[in-house]
C-alpha positions as CSV (number, residue, x, y, z in Angstrom):
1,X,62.2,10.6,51.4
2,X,59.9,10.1,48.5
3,X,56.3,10.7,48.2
4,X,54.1,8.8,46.8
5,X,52.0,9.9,43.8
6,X,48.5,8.8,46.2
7,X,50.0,10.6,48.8
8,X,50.4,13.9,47.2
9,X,46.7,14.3,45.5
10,X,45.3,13.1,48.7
11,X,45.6,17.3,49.8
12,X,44.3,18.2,46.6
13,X,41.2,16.0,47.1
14,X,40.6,16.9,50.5
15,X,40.9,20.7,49.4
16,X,38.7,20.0,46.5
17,X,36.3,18.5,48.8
18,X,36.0,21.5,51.1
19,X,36.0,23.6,48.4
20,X,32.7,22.2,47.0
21,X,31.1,21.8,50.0
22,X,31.5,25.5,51.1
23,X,30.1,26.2,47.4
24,X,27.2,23.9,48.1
25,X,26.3,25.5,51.0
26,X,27.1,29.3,49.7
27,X,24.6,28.5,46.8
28,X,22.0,27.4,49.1
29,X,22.1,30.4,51.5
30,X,21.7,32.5,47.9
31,X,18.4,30.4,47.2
32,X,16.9,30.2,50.2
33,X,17.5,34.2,50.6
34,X,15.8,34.3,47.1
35,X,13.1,32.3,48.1
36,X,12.4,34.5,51.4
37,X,12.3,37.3,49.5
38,X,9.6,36.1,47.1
39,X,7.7,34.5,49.8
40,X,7.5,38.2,51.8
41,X,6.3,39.7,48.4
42,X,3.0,38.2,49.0
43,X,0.4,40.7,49.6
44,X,-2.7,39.1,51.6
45,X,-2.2,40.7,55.2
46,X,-2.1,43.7,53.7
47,X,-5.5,43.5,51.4
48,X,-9.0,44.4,52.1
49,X,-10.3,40.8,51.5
50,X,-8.2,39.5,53.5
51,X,-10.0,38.1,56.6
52,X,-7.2,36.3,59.1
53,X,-9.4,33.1,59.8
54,X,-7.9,29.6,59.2
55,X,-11.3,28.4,57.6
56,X,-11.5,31.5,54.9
57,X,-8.4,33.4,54.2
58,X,-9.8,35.2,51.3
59,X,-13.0,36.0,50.4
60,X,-12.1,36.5,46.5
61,X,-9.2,33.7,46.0
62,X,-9.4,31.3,49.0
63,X,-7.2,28.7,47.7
64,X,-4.8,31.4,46.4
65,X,-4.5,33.3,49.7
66,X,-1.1,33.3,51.3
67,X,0.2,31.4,48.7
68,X,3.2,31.9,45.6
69,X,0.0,32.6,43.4
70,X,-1.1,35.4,45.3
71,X,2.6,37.5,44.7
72,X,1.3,39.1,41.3
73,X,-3.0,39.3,42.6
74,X,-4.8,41.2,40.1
75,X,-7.7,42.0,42.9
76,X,-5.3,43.2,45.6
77,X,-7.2,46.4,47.8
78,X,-5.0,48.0,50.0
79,X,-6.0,48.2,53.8
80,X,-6.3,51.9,54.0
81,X,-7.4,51.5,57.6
82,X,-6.1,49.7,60.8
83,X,-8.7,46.7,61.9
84,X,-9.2,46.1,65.7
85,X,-7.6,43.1,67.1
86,X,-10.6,42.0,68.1
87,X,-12.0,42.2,64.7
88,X,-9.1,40.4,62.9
89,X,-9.7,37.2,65.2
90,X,-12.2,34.0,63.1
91,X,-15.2,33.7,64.3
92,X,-16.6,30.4,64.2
């Protein structure tokens, strides 16, 4: 019994395939952790100017607020005191 040359690379292939595609997928699990990681970086719910409504989330960088721009905030006030619930809520 003889194989053929098709026959013995199809394996190969398959393996190759599989190969990749676990690869694919490893890489993005490691980006996506990455980007997770950044994302938790940012700062807002944690600053004073911070206000928790939809309408103004910032009251010094609104359209920065909860955003990749805000990671590295240069006006960034630490809460240094826990706000009611009922404080935290938009009023509009």
């Amino acid at each position: 019994m003889t194989l053929t040359v098709g026959a013995a690379l199809c394996p190969i292939a398959l393996l190759s395939l599989l190969l990749g595609f676990l690869w694919a997928i490893g890489a993005a699990f490691r980006d996506g952790i990455t980007q997770l990681k950044r994302l938790h970086s940012i700062p807002c719910d944690r600053c004073v100017y911070y206000t928790g409504c939809q309408l103004l989330k910032c009251t010094v960088h609104p359209t920065k607020a909860l955003t990749e721009d805000a990671v590295e905030c240069l006006d960034f006030e630490p809460v240094l005191y826990s706000v009611p619930a009922c404080q935290q809520r938009c009023k509009h």
